[in-house]
C-alpha positions in Angstrom: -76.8 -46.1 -7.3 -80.4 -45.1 -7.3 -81.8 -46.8 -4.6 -80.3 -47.5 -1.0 -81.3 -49.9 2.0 -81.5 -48.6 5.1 -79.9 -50.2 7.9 -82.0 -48.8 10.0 -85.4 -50.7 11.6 -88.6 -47.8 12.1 -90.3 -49.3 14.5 -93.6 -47.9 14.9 -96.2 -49.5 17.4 -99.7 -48.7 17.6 -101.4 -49.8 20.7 -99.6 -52.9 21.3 -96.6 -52.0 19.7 -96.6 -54.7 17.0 -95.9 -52.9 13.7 -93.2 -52.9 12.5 -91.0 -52.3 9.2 -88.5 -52.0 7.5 -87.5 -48.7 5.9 -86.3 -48.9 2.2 -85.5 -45.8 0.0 -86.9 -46.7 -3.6 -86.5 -44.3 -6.5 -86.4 -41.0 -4.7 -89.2 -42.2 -2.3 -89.0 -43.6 1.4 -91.6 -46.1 2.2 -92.3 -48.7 5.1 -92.8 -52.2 4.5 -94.4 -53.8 7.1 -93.8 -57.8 7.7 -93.8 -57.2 11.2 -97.7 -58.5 11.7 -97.3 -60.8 8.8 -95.1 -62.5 10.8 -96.3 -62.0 14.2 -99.6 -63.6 12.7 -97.7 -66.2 10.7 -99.8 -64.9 7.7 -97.2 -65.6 4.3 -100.0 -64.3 2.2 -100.1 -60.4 3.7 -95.9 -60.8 3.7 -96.3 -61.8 -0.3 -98.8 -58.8 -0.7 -96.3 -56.6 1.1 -93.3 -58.2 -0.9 -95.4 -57.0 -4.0 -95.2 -53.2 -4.2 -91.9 -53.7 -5.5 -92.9 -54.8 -8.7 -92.7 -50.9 -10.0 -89.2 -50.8 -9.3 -87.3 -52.3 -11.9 -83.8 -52.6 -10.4 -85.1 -55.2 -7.6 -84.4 -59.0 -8.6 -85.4 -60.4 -5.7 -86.8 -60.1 -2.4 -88.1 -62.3 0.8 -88.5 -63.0 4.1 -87.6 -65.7 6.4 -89.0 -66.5 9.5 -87.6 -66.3 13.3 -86.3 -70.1 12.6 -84.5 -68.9 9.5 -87.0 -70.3 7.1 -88.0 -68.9 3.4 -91.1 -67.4 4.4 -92.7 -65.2 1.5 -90.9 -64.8 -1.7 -91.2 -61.8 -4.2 -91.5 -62.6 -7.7 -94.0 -65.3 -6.5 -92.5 -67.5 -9.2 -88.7 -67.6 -8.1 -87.5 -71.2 -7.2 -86.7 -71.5 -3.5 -83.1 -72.3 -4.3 -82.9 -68.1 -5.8 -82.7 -67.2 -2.3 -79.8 -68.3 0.7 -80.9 -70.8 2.4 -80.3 -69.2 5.7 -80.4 -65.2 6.0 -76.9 -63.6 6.5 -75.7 -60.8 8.8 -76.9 -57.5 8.6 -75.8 -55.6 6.0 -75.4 -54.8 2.3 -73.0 -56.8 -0.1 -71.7 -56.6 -3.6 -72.1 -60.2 -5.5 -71.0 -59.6 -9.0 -72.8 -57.1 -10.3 -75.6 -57.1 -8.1 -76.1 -55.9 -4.6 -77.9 -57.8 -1.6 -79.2 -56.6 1.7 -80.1 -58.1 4.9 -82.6 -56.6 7.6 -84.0 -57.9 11.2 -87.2 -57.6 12.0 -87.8 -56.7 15.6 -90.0 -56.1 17.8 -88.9 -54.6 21.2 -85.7 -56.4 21.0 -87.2 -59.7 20.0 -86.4 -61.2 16.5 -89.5 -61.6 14.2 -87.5 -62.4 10.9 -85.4 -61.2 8.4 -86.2 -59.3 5.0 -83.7 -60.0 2.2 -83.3 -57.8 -1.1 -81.1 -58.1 -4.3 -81.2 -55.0 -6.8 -79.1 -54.8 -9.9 -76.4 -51.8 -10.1 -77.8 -49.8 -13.2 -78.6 -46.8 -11.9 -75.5 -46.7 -9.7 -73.8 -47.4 -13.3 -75.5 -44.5 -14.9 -74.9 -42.4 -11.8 -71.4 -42.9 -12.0 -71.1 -42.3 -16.0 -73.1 -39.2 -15.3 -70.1 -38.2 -12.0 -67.4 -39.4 -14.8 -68.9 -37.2 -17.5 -69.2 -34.3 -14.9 -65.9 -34.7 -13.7 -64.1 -34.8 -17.6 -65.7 -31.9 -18.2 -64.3 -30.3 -14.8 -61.3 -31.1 -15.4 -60.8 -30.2 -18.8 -62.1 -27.1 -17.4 -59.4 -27.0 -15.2 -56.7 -28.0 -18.0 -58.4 -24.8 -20.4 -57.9 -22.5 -17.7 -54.5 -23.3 -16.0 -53.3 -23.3 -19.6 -54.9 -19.9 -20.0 -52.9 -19.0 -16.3 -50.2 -20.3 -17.4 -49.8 -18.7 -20.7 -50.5 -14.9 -18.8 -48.0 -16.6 -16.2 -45.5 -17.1 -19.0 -45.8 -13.6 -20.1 -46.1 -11.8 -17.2 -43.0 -14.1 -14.9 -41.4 -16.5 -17.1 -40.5 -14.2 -20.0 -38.7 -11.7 -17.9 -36.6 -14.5 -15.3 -35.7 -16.1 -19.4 -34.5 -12.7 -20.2 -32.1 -12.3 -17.7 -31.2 -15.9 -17.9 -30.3 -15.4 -21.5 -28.4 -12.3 -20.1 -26.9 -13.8 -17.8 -25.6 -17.1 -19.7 -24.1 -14.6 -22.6 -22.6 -12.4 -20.1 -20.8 -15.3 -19.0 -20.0 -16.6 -22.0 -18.5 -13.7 -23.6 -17.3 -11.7 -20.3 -19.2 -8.5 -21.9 -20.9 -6.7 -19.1 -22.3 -3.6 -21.4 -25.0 -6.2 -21.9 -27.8 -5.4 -20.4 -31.4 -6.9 -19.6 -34.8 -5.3 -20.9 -37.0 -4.5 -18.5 -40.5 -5.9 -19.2 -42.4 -4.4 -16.6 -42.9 -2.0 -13.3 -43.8 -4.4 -11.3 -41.9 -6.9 -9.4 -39.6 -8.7 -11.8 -39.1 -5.0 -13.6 -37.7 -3.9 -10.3 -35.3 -7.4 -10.1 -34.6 -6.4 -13.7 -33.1 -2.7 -13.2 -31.4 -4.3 -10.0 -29.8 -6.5 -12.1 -28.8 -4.3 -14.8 -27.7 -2.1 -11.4 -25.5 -4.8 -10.4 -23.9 -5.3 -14.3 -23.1 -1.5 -14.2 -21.2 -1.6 -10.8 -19.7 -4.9 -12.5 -18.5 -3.3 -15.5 -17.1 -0.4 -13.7 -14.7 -2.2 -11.7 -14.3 -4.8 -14.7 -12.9 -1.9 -16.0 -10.9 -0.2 -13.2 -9.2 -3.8 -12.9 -8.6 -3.8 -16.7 -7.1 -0.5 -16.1 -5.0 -1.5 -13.1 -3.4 -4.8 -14.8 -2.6 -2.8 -17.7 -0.4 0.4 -15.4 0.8 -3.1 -13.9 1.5 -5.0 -17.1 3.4 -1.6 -17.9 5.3 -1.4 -15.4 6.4 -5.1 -15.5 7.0 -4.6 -19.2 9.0 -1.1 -18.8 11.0 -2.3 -15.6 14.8 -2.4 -16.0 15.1 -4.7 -12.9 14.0 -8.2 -13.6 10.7 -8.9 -11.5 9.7 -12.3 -10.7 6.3 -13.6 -8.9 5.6 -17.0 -7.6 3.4 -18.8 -5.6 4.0 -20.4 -2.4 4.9 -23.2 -3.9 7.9 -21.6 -5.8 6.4 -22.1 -8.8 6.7 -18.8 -11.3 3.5 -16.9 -12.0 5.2 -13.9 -13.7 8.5 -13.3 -15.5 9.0 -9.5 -16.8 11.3 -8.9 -20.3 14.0 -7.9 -18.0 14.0 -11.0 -16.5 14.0 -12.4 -19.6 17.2 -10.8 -20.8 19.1 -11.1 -17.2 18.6 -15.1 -16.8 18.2 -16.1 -20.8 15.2 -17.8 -20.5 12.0 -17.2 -22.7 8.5 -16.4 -20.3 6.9 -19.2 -22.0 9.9 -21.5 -20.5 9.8 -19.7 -17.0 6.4 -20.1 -16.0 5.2 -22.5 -14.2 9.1 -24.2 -13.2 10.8 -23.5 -10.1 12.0 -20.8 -9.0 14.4 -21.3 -6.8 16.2 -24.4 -9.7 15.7 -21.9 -12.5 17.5 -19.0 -11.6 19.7 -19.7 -8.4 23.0 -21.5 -8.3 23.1 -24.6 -5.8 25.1 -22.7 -3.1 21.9 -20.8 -2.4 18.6 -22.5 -3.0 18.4 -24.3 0.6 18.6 -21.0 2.0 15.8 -19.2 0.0 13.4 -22.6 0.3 13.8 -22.5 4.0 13.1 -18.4 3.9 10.5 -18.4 1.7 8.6 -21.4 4.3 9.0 -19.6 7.0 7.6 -16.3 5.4 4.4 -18.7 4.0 3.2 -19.1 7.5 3.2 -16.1 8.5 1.4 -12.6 7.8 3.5 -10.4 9.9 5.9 -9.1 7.8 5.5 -8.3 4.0 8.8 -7.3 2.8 11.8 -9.4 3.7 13.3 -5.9 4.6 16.9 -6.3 2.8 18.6 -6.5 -0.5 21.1 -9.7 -0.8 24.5 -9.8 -3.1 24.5 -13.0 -4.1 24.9 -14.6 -6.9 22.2 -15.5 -9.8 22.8 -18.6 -12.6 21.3 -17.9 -16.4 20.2 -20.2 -18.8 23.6 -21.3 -20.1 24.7 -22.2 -16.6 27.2 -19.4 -16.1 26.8 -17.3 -12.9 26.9 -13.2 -12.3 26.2 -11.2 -9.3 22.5 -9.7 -8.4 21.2 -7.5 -5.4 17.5 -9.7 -4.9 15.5 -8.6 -2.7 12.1 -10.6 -1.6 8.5 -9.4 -1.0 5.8 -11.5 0.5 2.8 -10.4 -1.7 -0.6 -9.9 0.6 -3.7 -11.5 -0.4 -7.0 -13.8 0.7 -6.0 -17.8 0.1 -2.2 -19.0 -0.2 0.3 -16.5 -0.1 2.2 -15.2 -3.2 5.8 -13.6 -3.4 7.9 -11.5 -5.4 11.8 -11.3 -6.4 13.1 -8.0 -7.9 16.4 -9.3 -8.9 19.3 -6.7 -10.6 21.7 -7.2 -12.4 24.9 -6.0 -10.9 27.6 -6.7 -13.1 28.6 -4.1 -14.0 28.1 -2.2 -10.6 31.4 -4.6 -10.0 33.4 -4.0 -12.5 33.3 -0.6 -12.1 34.4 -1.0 -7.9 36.7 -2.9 -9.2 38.4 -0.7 -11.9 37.6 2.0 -8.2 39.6 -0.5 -5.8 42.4 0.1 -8.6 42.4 3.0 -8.9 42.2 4.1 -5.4 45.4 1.0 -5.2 47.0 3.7 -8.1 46.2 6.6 -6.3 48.0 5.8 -3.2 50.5 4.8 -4.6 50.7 7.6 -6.8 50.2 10.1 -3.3 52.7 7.9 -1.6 55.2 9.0 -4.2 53.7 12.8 -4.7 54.2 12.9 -0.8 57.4 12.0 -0.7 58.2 14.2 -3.7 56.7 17.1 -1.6 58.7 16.1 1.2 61.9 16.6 -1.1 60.1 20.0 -2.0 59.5 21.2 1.3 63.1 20.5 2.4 64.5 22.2 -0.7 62.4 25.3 0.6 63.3 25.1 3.9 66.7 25.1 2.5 65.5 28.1 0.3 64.1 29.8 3.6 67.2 30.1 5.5 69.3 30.8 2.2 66.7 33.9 1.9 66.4 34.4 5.1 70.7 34.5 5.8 72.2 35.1 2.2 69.4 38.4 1.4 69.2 39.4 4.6 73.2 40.1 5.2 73.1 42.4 1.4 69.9 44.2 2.4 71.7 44.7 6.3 74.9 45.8 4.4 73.2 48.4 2.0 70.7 49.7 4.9 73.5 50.1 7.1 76.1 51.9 4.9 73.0 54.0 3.6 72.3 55.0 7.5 76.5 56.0 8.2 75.9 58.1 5.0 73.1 59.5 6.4 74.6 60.5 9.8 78.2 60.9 8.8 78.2 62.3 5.2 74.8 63.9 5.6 75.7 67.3 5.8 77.9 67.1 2.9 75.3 65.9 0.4 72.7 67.7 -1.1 69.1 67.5 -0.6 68.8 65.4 -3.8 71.5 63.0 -2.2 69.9 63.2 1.1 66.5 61.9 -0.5 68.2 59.0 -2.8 70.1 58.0 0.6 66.3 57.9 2.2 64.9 56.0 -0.4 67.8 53.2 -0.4 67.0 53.2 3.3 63.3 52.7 3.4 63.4 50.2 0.1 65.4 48.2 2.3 63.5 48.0 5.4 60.5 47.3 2.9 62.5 43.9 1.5 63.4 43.2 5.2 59.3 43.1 5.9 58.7 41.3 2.4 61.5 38.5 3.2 59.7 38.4 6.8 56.1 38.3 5.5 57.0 35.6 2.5 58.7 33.6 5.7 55.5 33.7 7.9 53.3 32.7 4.9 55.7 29.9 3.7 55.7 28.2 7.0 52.5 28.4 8.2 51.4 25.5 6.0 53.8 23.6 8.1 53.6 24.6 11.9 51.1 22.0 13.7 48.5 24.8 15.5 48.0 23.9 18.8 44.2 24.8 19.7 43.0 26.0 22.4 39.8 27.9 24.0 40.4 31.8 23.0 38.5 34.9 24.7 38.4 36.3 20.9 36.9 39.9 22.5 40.1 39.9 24.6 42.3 39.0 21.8 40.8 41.8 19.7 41.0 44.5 22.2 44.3 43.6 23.3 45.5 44.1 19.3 43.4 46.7 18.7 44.6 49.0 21.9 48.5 47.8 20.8 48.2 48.9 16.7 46.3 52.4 17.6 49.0 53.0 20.3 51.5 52.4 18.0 49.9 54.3 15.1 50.3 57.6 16.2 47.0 58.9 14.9 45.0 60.5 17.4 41.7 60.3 15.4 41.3 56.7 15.4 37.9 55.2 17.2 38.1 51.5 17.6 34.6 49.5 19.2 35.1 45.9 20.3 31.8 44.4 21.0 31.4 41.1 22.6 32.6 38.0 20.3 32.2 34.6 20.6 34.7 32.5 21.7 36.6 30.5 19.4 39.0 27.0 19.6 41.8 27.5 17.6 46.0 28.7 17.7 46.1 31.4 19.6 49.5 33.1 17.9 47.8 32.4 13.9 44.8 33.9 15.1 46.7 36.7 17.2 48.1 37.1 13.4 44.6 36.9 11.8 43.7 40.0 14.1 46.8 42.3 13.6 46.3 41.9 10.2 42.7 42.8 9.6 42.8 45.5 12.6 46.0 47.1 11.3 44.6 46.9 8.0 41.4 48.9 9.1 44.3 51.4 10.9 46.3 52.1 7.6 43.0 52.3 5.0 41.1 54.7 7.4 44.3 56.8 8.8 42.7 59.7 6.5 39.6 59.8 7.9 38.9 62.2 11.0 37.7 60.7 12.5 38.8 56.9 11.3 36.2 54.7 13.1 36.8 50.7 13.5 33.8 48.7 14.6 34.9 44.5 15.7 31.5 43.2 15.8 30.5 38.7 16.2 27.9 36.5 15.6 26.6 32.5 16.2 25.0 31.1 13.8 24.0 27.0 13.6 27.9 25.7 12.7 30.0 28.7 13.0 31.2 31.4 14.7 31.3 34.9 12.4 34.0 38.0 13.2 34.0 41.5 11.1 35.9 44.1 11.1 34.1 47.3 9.6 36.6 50.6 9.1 34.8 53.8 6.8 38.1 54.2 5.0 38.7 54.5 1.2 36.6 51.1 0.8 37.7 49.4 -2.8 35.6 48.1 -6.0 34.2 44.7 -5.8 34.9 43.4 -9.4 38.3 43.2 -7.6 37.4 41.7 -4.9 39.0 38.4 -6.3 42.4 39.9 -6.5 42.1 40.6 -1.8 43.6 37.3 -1.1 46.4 36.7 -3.5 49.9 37.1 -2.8 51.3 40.1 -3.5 48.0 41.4 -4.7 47.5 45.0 -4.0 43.8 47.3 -5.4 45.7 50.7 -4.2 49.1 51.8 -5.0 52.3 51.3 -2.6 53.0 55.1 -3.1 49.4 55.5 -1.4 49.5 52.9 1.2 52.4 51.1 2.3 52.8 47.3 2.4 53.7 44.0 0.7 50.7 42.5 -0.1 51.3 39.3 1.8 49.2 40.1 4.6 45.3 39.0 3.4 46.9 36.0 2.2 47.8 34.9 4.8 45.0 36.1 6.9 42.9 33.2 4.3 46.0 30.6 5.2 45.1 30.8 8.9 41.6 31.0 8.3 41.5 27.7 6.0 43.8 26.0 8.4 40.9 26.7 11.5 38.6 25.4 8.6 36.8 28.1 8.4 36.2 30.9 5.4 37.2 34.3 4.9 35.2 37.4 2.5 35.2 41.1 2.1 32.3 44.0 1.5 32.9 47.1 0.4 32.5 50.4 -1.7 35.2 53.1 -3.3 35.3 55.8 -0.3 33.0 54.5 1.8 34.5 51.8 3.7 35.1 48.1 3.8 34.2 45.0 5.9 36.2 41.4 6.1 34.7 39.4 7.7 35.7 35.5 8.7 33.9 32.6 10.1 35.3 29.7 12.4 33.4 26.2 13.4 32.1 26.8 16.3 32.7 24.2 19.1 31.3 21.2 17.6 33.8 21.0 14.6 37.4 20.4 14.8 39.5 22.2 12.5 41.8 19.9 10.2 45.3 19.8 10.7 45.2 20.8 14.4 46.5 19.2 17.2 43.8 19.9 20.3 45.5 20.7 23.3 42.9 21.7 25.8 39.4 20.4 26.5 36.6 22.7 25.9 35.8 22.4 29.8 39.2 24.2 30.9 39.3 27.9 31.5 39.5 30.0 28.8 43.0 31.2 27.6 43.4 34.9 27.6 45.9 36.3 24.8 
């Protein structure tokens, strides 16, 4: 709008103070009109000539101005009717009436009311003012359309083409569960940094992607390869896995399996309550993982029929409901097999009842031998050593030296079958006399042989060293024998040596107790070192070295009976060593009856 009405009065006084206007804004211009003396003076004519220097503006309709009574008192265009004006002035103030505006004004002076001006101007130039602010504005705006689409395009390229990019990524990665896909990067700013992040974050993907690819594959295998049938459900019983071999134990197809229950597919009635209840109690709690035992019991295939498995039960750790796992196997034929055992162990005994008693007939028929050897030969070989002996002292100086010598050697022959009939005795029944064991002072035992073979030797020459042994539990007469043996043995094989030295030597070790007996006699080979122990096994000639050849053997009888062992070392002419080990204190020997406790004294031989 071009022109606006004050609503403010100037009052300007001169002298009195009587002028006064009223200020109105008129094409860019502010002028004063003054009605104040017009109406002070009552003079209509200088308020007409007043109302009149409106005439230049073309937007005023009307204008006039009433008295203090309310009354039309001049009137601009002097033409207008009376009834083109209100009859009474308004309120103060300006007011739209269709498509024109009107204004009332007071006139005062110091307070008092003179009158009132009235104007009514038509809304042209506020039109044009407002096409012209329209224009202005459409062009400002479409100003502001041109360049936020400019923005946006640059925007587009700069922001939006990148976040698309790895959108699209993103979406075909998850569609196709490739993660060698990767995003472009666009830029170095920003989004090129969330870009290389993300393509980051998809390498670290597909590297455990493939780990876990690699991992379900060793574990695919080793369900696949299993011989043991393998199982896995969750808590609800319900199978999640079912291996080949579980396939071929219960007869059911893993297509079939998965997804029924457990405990109804493959479990006879007997005992699924059990394994429900188990498998609860497990499901609410995280302490244990494995069940901790392997069951017998028996498992039900597809056909109904029933066979006998060793399950055993692992609660399988893992974030969320718990899962577990049955490796079940197939024991079939684990059973058969102890039974076809319990059978044969059923034979057996019976079969050792009846060797037993068929050794018990044996053993009689050689006790029976024994005293037939030991009464029936013995009186011939008494006879024939006895007549040779009255020869010898009676006819002796009759006969010849060649007679002499032939009486001699039927003499000594027969005290050398005597001492084989004695030895073969001894050896026969010591694999029937119960030992009676008892703690032995072995070094006592030793020295007390030793000092009685070298006494009875007559060699002069003979050293014998007993060192300190270890004690031994064992029968003190077979071990007395064990001694005479090996000692006198030392005795006869080093008699040529001068002079013939016998070292007794013993050692603990962790189980046993070891005794040697070293002499530097005429030694033997050790390829026949196998032949020592035999009966009637001799390495040197009886025209050498007297003897029968029982006497190592049963040096290893007595020495097995202790349980213990028994070995030899040696060289040709340079000596030997036998050597024999006993259980030291812990072990009790088999087949002897204990007599003393190892807290009594010790028995001296």
């Amino acid at each position: 709008m071009t022109q606006e009405f004050a609503r403010t009065l100037a009052e300007i006084s001169a002298d009195c103070g009587r002028q006064v206007g009223v200020l109105v804004a008129r094409s860019g211009r502010v002028e004063y009109v003054m009605v104040g003396d017009a109406l002070v003076f009552e003079n209509p004519n200088d308020a007409k000539e007043l109302l009149s220097s409106f005439r230049n503006d073309p937007h005023l309709l009307a204008a006039c101005v009433y008295d203090r009574n309310g009354h039309l008192f001049a009137a601009y265009p002097d033409d207008a009717a009376a009834d083109s004006f209100p009859k009474l002035p308004a309120a103060s103030g300006v007011r739209f009436v269709g498509p024109n505006v009107t204004f009332f004004q007071p006139v005062l002076d110091k307070g008092r009311l003179l009158g009132t001006v009235y104007l009514k101007s038509d809304l042209r130039e506020m039109s044009q003012q407002l096409r012209l602010f329209a224009l202005v504005a459409g062009f400002v705006v479409l100003g502001s359309i041109g360049v936020a689409l400019a923005l946006s395009l640059v925007l587009q390229r700069r922001i939006a083409q990148p976040i698309l990019s790895l959108a699209d990524t993103a979406r075909m990665i998850a569609e196709k569960r490739d993660y060698s896909l990767r995003a472009a990067s666009m830029s170095d700013d920003e989004l090129g940094l969330l870009t290389d992040s993300f393509n980051e974050m998809l390498n670290e993907i597909e590297r455990r992607d493939s780990l876990l690819r690699e991992s379900e594959a060793g574990l695919r295998a080793i369900l696949e390869s299993a011989l043991d049938a393998i199982i896995t459900m969750d808590h609800q019983g319900r199978i999640i896995e079912f291996n080949p071999a579980a396939e071929k134990a219960f007869g059911y197809a893993r297509s079939q399996a998965v997804g029924a229950d457990a405990v109804e597919l493959t479990l006879p009635h007997a005992f699924r309550q059990k394994h429900r209840q188990e498998m609860s109690a497990r499901a609410t709690t995280e302490r244990t993982v494995q069940f901790g035992r392997r069951d017998e019991m028996a498992a039900m295939r597809s056909d109904g029929s029933e066979f006998p498995v060793e399950l055993a039960a692992t609660r399988i750790p893992r974030d969320g409901p718990p899962r577990f796992a049955w490796f079940v196997r197939d024991i079939t034929e684990r059973k058969r097999a102890e039974r076809e055992i319990r059978q044969l162990n059923e034979e057996l005994e019976l079969r050792v009842v009846e060797r037993t008693s068929q050794l018990e007939a044996a053993n009689k028929e050689l006790e029976g031998f024994s005293y037939s050897v030991s009464h029936d030969l013995r009186a011939p070989l008494r006879a024939i050593g006895g007549f040779s002996q009255i020869l010898i002292d009676e006819r002796g100086a009759t006969l010849d030296d060649e007679g002499r010598r032939i009486l001699k050697v039927i003499r000594d022959n027969t005290v050398r079958m005597g001492n084989l009939i004695d030895d073969l005795l001894a050896f026969s029944r010591m694999g029937r006399t119960a030992m009676r064991v008892k703690r032995l002072d072995m070094t006592h035992l030793a020295r007390t042989v030793a000092g009685e073979l070298t006494a009875a030797s007559n060699l002069p020459n003979v050293d014998v060293t007993v060192g300190d042994l270890p004690a031994a539990h064992g029968d003190l007469s077979t071990l007395r024998q064990v001694w005479v043996n090996l000692i006198s043995n030392a005795v006869k094989y080093s008699g040529t040596r001068n002079p013939a030295t016998i070292e007794i030597s013993g050692r603990t070790e962790a189980e046993e107790h070891i005794y040697s007996v070293k002499d530097n006699g005429v030694g033997f080979d050790m390829r026949y070192a196998g032949k020592l122990f035999g009966v009637f096994q001799r390495l040197h000639a009886a025209s050498e070295f007297e003897g029968t050849g029982v006497g190592l053997a049963l040096v290893q009888r007595i020495v097995h009976r202790h349980g213990g062992r028994i070995w030899a070392e040696a060289k040709p002419d340079e000596g030997a060593t036998f050597h024999f080990a006993l259980p030291n204190e812990n072990a009790h020997p088999p087949g002897a009856v204990r007599t003393t406790s190892p807290k009594e004294e010790m028995t001296h031989a």
